[in-house]
Backbone as a ProteinNet text record, in pm:
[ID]
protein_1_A
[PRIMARY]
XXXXXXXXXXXXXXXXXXXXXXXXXXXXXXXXXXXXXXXXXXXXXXXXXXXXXXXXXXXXXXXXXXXXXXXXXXXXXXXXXXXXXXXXXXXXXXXXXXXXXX
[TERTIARY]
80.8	0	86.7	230.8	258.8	333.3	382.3	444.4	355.5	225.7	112.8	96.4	74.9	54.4	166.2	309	402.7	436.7	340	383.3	423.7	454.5	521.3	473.1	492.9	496.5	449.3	468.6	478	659.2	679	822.2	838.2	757.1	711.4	577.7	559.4	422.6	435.2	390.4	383.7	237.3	200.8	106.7	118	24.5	23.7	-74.4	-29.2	-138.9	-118.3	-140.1	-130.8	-56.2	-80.2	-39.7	101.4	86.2	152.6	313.1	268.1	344.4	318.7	415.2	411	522.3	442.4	573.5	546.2	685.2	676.3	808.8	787.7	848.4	874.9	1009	1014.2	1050.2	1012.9	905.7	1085.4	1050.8	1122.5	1240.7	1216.9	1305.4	1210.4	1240.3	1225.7	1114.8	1015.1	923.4	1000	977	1062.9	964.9	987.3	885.5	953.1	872.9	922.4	821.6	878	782.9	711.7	611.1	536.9	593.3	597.4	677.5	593.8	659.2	624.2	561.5	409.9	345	228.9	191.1	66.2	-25.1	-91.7	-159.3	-307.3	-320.4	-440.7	-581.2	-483.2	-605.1	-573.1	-611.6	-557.6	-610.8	-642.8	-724.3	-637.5	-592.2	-460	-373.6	-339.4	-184.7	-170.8	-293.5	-287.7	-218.7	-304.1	-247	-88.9	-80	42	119.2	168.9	269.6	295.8	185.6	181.2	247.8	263.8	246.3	400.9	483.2	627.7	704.2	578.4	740.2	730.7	582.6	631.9	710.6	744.7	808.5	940.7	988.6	1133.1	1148.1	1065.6	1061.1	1142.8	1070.1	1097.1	1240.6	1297.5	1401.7	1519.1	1485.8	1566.3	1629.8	1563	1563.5	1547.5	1566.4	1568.8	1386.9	1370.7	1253.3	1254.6	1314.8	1405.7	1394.5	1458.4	1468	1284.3	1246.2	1158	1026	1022.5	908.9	955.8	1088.3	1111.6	1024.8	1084	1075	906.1	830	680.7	643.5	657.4	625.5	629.3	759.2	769.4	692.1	630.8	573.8	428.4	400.2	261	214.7	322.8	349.2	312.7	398.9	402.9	285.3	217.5	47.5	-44.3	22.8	-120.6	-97.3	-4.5	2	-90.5	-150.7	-262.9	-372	-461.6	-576.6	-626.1	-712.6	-763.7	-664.4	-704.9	-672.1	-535.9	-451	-372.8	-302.6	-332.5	-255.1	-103.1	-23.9	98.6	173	135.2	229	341.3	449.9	581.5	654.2	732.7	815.1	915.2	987.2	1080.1	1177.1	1258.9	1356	1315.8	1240.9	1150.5	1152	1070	1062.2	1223.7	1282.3	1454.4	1514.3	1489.1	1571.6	1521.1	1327.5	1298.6	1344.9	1355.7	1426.8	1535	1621.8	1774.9	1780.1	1703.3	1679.6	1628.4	1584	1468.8	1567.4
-117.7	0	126.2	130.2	240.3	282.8	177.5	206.3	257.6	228.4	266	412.9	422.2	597.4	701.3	665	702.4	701.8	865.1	851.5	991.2	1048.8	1164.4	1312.3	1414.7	1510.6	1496.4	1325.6	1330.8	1310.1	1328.6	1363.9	1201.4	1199.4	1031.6	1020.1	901.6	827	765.2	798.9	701.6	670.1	534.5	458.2	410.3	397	401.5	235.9	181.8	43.5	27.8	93.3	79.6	13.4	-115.5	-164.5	-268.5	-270.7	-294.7	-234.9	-113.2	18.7	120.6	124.2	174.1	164.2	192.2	174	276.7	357.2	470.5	449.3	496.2	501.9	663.2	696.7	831.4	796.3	924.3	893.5	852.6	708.1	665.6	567.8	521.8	463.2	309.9	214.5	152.2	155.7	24.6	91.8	-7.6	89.3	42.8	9.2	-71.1	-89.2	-30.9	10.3	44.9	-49.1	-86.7	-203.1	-71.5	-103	-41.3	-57.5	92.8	99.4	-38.1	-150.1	-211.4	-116.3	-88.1	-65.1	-171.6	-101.5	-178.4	-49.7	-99.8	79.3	37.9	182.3	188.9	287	353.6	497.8	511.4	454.9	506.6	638.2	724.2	843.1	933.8	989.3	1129.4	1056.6	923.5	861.5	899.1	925.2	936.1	1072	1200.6	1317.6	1286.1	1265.5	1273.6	1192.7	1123	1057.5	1198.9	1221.6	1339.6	1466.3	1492.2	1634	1587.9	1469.3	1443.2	1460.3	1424.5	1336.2	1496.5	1588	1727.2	1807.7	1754.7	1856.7	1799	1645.5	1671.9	1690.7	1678	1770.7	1890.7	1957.9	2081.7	2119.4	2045.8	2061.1	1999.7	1958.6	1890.5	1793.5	1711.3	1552.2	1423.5	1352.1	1309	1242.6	1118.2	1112.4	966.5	887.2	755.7	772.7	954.9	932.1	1011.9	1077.9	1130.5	1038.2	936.2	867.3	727.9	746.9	623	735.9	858.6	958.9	953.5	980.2	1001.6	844.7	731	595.5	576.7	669.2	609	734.3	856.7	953.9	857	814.3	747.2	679.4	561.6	464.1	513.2	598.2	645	744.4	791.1	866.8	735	628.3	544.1	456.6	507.1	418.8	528.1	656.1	688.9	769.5	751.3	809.6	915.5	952	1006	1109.5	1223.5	1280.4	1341.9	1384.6	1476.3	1416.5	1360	1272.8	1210.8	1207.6	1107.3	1112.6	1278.3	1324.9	1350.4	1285.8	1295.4	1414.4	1461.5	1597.8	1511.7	1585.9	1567.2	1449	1568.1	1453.3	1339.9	1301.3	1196.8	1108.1	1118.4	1016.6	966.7	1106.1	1074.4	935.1	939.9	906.7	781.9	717.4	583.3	559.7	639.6	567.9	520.8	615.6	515.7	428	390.8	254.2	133.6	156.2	38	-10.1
0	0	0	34.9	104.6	-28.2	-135	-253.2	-357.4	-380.7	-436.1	-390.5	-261.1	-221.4	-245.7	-230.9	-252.7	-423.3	-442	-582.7	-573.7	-693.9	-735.3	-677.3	-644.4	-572.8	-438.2	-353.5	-218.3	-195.8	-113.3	-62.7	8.5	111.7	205	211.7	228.4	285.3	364	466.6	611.3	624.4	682.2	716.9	849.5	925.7	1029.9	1036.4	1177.3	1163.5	1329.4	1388.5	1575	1616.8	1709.7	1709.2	1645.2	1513.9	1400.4	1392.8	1436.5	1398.5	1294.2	1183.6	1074.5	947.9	829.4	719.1	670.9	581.1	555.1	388.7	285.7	232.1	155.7	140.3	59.3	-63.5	-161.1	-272.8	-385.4	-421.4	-504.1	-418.7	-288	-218.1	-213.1	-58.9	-24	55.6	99.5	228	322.8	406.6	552.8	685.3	751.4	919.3	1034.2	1106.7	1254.7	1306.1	1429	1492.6	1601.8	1626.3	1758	1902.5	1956.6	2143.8	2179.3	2218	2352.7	2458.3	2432.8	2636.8	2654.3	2760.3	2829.7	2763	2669.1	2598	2705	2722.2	2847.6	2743.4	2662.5	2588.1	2493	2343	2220.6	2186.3	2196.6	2216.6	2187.5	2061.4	2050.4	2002.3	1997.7	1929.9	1805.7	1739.7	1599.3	1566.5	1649.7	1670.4	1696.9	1781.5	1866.3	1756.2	1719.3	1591.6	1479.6	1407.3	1326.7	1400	1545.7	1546.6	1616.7	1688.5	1660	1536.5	1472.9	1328.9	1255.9	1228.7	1169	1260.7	1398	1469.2	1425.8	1456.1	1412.3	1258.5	1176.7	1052.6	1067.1	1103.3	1139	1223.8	1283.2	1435	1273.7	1186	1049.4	1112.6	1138.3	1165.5	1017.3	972.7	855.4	895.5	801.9	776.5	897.9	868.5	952.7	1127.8	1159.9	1275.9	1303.6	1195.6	1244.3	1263	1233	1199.7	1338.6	1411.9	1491.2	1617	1618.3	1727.2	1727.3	1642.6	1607.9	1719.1	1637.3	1707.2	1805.1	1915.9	2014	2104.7	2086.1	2081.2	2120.8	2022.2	2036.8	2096.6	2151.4	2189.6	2350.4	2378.8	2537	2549	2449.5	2455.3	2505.4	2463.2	2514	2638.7	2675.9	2852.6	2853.1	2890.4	2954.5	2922.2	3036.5	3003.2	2928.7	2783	2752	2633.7	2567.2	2435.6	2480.1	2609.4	2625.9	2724.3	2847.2	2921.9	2877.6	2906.2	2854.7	2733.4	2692.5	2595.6	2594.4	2538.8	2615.9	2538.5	2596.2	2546.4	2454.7	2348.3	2277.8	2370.4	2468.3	2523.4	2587.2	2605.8	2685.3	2577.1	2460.3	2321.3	2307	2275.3	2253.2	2337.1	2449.4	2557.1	2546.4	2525.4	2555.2	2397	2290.3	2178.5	2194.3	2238.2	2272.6	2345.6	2451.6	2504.8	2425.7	2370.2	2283.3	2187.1
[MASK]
++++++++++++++++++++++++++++++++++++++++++++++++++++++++++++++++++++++++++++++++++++++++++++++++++++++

């Protein structure tokens, strides 16, 4: 699917599958997987937000697409240990830090 969407004047396509994780390919490369954070997910409620509003931030901070889309995952990942749309949003260095662990 993600090579099909990934056509010409998109830059990447990322797909998202929860649990799953996600695959993301940039436009004319490979599609690649990130596996999904290991939690105990309690609230999927905002992960969706919350992935999107990581991966355009390290967009933005000029993060490549690779680290921005591991940073987004694990962003999401730690939104759903808790309760409800805003709860358990982790700050930049927080994502950073359980990425380098994992």
């Amino acid at each position: 699917m993600v090579q099909v969407l990934a056509a010409a004047g998109r830059s990447c396509t990322v797909v998202t599958g929860g649990e799953r994780g996600c695959w993301y390919a940039e436009y004319g490369g490979d599609v690649h997987h990130v596996p999904a954070l290991k939690v105990q997910v309690v609230d999927t409620t905002g992960c969706g937000d919350v992935f999107h509003g990581a991966y355009a931030a390290s967009i933005a901070l000029g993060d490549g697409v690779s680290t921005a889309v591991q940073v987004a995952t694990v962003a999401a990942g730690l939104k759903a240990t808790q309760p409800g749309g805003r709860r358990g949003i982790p700050d930049r260095a927080t994502a950073q830090r359980v990425l380098a662990e994992a």
